[in-house]
N, C-alpha and C positions, 0 to 999 in steps of 0.2 A: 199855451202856444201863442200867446198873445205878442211877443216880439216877431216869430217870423210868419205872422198874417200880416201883421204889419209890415213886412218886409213883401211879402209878397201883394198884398194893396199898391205898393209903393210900383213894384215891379210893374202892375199890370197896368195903372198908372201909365209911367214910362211906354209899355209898346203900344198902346194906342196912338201914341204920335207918329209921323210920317219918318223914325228914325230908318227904315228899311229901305233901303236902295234897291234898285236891281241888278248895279253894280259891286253893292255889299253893304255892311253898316254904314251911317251915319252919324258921325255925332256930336255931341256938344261938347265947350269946352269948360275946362275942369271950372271955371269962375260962373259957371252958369249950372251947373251938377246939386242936387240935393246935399242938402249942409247935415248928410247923415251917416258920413265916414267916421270911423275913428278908429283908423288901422295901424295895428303892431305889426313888424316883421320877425318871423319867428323860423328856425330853423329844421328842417326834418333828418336827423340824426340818419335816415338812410342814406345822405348825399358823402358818409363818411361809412361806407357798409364796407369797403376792403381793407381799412384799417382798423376796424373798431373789430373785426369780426378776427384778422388776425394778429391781434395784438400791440398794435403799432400805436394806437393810441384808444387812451382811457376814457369813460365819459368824466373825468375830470377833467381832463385833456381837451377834449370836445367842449364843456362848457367856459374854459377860460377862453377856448378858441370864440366862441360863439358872443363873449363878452367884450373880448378885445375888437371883435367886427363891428359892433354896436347893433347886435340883434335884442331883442324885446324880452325873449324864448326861447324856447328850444323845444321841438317833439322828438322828446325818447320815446325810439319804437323798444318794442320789448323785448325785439330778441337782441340787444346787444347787455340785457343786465345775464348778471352770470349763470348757468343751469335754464336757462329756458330750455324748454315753454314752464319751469318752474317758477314758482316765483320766489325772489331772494328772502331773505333774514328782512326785517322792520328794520334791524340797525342800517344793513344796507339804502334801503330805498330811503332812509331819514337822514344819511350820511351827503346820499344825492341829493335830496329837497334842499337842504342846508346847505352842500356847497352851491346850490344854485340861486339862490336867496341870497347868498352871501358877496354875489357877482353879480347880483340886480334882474337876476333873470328871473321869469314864468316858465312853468312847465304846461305847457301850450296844450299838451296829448302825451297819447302814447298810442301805440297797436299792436295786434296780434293775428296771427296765419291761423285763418279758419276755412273754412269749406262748406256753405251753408246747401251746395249743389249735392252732395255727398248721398247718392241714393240709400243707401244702409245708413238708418236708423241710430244704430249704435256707435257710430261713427259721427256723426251729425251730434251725437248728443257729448261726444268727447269735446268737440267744436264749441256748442254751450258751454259746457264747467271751462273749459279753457280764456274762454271771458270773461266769464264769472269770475274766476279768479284773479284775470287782473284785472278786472273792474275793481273789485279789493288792493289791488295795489296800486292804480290810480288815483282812489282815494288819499290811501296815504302820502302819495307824491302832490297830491295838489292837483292832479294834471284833470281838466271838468270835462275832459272826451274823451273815450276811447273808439281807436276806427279800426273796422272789422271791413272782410270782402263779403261780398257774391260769393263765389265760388269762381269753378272755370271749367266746369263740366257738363256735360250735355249729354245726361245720361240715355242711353238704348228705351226706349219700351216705357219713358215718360216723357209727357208732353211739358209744355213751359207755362203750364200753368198748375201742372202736379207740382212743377218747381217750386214756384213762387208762393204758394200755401205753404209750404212747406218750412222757406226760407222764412217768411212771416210769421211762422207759429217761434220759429226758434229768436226771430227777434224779438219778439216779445216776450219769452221768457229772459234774453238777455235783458230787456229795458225794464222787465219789473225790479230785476236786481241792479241795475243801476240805479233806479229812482232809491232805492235803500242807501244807497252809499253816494248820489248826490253827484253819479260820473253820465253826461251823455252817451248815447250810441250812434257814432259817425260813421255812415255808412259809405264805403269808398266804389268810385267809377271806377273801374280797372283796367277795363277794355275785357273783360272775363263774360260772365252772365249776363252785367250789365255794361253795354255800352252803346247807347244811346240816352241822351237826359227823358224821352219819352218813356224810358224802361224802367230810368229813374225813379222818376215822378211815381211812377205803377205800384212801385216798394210801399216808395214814402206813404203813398198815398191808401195802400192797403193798411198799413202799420194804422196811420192815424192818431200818432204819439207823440205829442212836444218832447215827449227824450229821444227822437231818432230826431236826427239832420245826418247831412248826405257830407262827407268829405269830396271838394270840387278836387279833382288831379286833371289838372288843363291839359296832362299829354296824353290820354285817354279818350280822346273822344276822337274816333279815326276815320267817320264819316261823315263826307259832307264838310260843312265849314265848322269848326269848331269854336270859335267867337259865337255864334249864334246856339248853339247846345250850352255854353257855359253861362250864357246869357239867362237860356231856359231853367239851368240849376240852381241859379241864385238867388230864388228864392225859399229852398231847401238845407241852403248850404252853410255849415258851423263852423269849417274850418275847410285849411286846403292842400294841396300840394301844386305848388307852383313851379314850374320850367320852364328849362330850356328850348326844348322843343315843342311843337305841337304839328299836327298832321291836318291839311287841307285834301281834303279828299282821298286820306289814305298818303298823301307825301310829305313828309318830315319837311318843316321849314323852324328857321326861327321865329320865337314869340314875338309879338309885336305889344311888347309892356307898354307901350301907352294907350293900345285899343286896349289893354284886359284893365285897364288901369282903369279906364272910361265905364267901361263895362262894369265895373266894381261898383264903383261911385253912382252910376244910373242904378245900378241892382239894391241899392240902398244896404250895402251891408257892412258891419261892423264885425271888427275882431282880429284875430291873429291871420296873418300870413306867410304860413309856412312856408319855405323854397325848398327846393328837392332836386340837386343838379346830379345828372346822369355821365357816364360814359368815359370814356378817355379822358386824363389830363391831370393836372396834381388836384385832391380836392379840396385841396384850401385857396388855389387862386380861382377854381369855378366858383365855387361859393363867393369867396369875395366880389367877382367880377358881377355874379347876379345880386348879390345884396344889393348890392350900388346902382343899378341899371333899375331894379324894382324900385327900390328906396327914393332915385329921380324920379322913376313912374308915377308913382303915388305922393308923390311930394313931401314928401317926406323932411325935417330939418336932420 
């Protein structure tokens, strides 16, 4: 776990200073930021979910798209390979590594719809082998994380800490099997079970596992100021979902990429970042439009 103590050294570092206003963050400018970035932008294959899912375009399709944008990556979620929650043929998922290889891209991730809330037992453990399994096919794609939820359940007649035992014993049967095969487990903010970075931290911090990091999704944290929660995750966090939006107190505004850009850069963190554009509009010009808005963010050449 020695890169993200380091990363969180770094962090804690960082808030000792007077960056905290009472009117909101404060911060420094990027010539003045720890020389500890080294950030890819990489794309979340969900920001293409009504075309991929009806046929309109292929993850072939998708990765030239992703190549001619000048992304790093790509995170293919798993349910747009064919037969999920199966997982495909080897020839399949080596056919994808290859065409993405062959386009300059990384396979950043991938994920899978689990239910780690899931009072029944037998259902919980469907949840398990269902990572398991593509944790196996993570492997073979290359891809070093896979992200899983919470849940989004709040079962009758258990308290939230029946939960969380609960949810911890099944990650770590998932992380024992990913350490075999060499894939993290990226545990996603969802706004579900967890959605507070203090709730966060509870997981990470029960697991106790350099194979769990947290997947940050900045339009997930919907209490309070969300700059200052993603701040708190950053030093947990392996990978992300980046947006469009984010919520101040529960109200939807635009991101303000050069405070998450700051925020980054003080959090000390390295790696892929993902973007994830939501909602109405074509989604190859949101995409575009946030590649580019990030890409100036983080300064990107």
């Amino acid at each position: 776990m020695k890169y993200l103590t380091s990363r969180r050294k770094a962090l804690q570092t960082f808030t000792t200073l007077p960056l905290l206003a009472a009117s909101g963050w404060a911060f420094r400018s990027f010539a003045s930021a720890p020389p500890c970035s080294n950030l890819k932008l990489s794309l979340n294959a969900f920001s293409f979910n009504d075309p991929l899912l009806k046929g309109q375009m292929s993850l072939e399709n998708m990765l030239e798209f992703c190549a001619e944008t000048g992304f790093a990556a790509v995170d293919i979620t798993a349910y747009y390979f064919p037969g999920y929650p199966q997982v495909p043929s080897d020839e399949f998922l080596y056919n994808i590594k290859r065409k993405a290889f062959l386009l300059g891209l990384d396979i950043s991730g991938t994920g899978v719809r689990n239910d780690f809330t899931e009072p029944d037992p037998e259902k919980r453990k469907s949840s398990v082998a269902l990572v398991k399994n593509w944790i196996e096919a993570a492997e073979k794609l290359g891809a070093p994380v896979i992200r899983v939820f919470a849940g989004n359940q709040n079962p009758a007649g258990f308290s939230r800490s029946q939960v969380e035992e609960w949810m911890v014993k099944d990650l770590l049967e998932c992380i024992e099997h990913g350490k075999k095969h060499g894939v993290m487990i990226g545990l996603q903010n969802h706004n579900d079970f967890l959605q507070t970075a203090a709730q966060v931290e509870k997981i990470v911090k029960m697991v106790n596992s350099e194979w769990l990091g947290v997947i940050l999704d900045t339009g997930s944290y919907r209490q309070g100021d969300p700059y200052a929660e993603i701040a708190a995750t950053i030093p947990y966090t392996i990978n992300w979902q980046v947006k469009e939006k984010v919520f101040i107190n529960g109200k939807e505004e635009d991101t303000d990429l050069k405070k998450l850009a700051e925020i980054i850069r003080q959090g000390c963190y390295k790696g892929y970042l993902p973007i994830e554009t939501l909602g109405a509009g074509d989604p190859k010009e949101k995409v575009k439009a946030l590649y580019q808005k990030l890409a100036a963010a983080v300064a990107l050449p």
